[in-house]
Each structure stands twice: as structure tokens, then as C-alpha cells.
C-alpha positions as CSV (number, residue, x, y, z in Angstrom):
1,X,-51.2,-28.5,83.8
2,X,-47.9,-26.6,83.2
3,X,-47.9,-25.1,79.5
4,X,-45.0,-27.3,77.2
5,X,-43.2,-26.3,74.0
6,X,-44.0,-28.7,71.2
7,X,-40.8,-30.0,69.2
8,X,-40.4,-28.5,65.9
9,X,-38.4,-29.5,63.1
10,X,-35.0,-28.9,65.0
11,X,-35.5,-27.2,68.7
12,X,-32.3,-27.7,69.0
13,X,-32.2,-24.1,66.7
14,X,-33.4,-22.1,69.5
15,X,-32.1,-23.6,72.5
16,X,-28.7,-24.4,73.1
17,X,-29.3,-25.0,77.1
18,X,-27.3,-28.0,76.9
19,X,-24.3,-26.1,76.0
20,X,-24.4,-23.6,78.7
21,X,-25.3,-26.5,81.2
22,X,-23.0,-29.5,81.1
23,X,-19.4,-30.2,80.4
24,X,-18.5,-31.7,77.9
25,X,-15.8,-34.3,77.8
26,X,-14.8,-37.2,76.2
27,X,-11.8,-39.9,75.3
28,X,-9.3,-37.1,74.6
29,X,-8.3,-39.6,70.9
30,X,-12.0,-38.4,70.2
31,X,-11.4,-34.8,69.2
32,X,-8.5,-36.1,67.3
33,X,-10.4,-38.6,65.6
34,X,-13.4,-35.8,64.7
35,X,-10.3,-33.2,63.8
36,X,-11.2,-30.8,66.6
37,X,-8.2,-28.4,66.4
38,X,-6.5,-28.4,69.9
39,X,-7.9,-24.5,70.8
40,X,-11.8,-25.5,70.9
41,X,-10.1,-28.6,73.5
42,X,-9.2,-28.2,76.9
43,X,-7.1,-31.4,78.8
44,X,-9.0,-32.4,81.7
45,X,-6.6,-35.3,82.7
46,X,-4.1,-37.6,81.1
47,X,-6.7,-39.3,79.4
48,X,-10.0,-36.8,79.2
49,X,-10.4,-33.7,77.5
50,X,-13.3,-31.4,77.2
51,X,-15.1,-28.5,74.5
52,X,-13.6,-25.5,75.8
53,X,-15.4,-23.2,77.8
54,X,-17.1,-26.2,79.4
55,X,-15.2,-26.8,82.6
56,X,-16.4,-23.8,84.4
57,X,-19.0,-23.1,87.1
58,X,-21.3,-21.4,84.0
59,X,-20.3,-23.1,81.6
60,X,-20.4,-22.3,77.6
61,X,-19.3,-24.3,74.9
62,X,-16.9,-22.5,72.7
63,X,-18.5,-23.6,69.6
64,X,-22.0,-22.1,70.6
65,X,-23.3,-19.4,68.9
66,X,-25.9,-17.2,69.1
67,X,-28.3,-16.0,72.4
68,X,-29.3,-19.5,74.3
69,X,-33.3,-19.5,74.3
70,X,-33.8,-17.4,70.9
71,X,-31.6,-18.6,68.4
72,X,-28.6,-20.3,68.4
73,X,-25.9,-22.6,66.5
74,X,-23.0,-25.0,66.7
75,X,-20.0,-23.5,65.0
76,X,-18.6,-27.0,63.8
77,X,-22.0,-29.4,64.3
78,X,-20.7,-32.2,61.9
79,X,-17.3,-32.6,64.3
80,X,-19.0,-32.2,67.6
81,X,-18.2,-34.7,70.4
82,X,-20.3,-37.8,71.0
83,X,-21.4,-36.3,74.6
84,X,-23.0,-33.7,72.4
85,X,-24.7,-36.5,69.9
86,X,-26.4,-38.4,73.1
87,X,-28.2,-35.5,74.6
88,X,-31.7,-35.9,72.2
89,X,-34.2,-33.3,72.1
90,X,-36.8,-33.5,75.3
91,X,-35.0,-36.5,76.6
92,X,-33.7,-36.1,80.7
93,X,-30.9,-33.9,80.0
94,X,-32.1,-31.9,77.7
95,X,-35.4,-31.2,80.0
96,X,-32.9,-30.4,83.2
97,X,-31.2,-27.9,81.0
98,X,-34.0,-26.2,79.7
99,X,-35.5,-26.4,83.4
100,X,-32.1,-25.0,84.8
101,X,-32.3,-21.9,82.1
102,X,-36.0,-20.7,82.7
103,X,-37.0,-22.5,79.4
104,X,-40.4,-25.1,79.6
105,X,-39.6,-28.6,78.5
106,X,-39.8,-30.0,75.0
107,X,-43.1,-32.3,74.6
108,X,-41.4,-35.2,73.1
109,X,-44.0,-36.2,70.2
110,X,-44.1,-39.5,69.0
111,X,-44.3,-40.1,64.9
């Protein structure tokens, strides 16, 4: 049996997988709605936009701070996209980033 990080109070904290995995995008009237300022945006199409930094072969959310794996942050967490609210700590996505970045999946613990 593989060895599995138990979830603390917020994994999240020293993590951040999910923002050097997936792009994300959204409704480009979202970031206006949340009052992203246009720089932390890039347009995708007429109709889609995405976090900067996140449209790239390795991608890396402009807003991430920190080193992904030790400690990490968003830089505007209260404004970030809904693509960013849906990934949940140890659910599918998050357990193919942390797979994709050498890290051992989160054991999701039920309370």
C-alpha cells in the first residue's frame, strides 16, 4: 500500500499543483465581475479568457506564489476564478496534479 499525505487544515498551503497544472479559464464577464485587473487576464477567444501564465505548455498561474510542494499562496484568493473554487482538495483533479508533480495524493478524510 502506497504511503498518502493526510489533509490538514488547508493542504492547499503547501501545494499549489493545481496552478502549475491546468489552465484556467472562464466566461471572460467573470474576471470583470470578481474585479480581476486586465494584466492577471489573458483573452483566449472572443468570449473566454484565462489567469495569466496559464495558457502555456507548463503552465503557472500568475497569482501563485511561493515554491509549489513546500509552501505556497494565492496572491488575490478572495477574487480568484470559479475554475479555481471547483478543484477541492484530494478530489480527481487535484490528485492528477499532485500525481503529475511528484507529490502523493491527499487522503480525503471524511468528518
Amino acid at each position: 500500500m502506497s504511503e498518502r499525505h493526510s489533509i490538514p487544515d488547508n493542504p492547499c498551503l503547501d501545494c499549489g499543483a493545481c496552478c502549475v497544472t491546468y489552465r484556467v479559464s472562464f466566461y471572460w464577464a467573470e474576471a470583470d465581475a470578481l474585479g480581476l485587473p486586465e494584466h492577471l487576464t489573458e483573452q483566449l477567444t472572443p468570449v473566454y479568457g484565462c489567469m495569466a501564465g496559464t495558457n502555456r505548455a507548463q503552465p503557472r498561474c500568475v497569482l501563485l506564489k511561493g515554491e509549489v510542494g513546500r509552501e505556497v499562496a494565492c496572491g488575490d484568493y478572495e477574487r480568484r476564478p470559479s475554475a479555481c473554487r471547483e478543484v477541492q482538495a484530494g478530489d480527481d483533479k487535484c490528485r492528477k496534479a499532485r500525481l503529475r508533480h511528484g507529490m502523493l495524493p491527499l487522503e480525503v478524510v471524511s468528518v
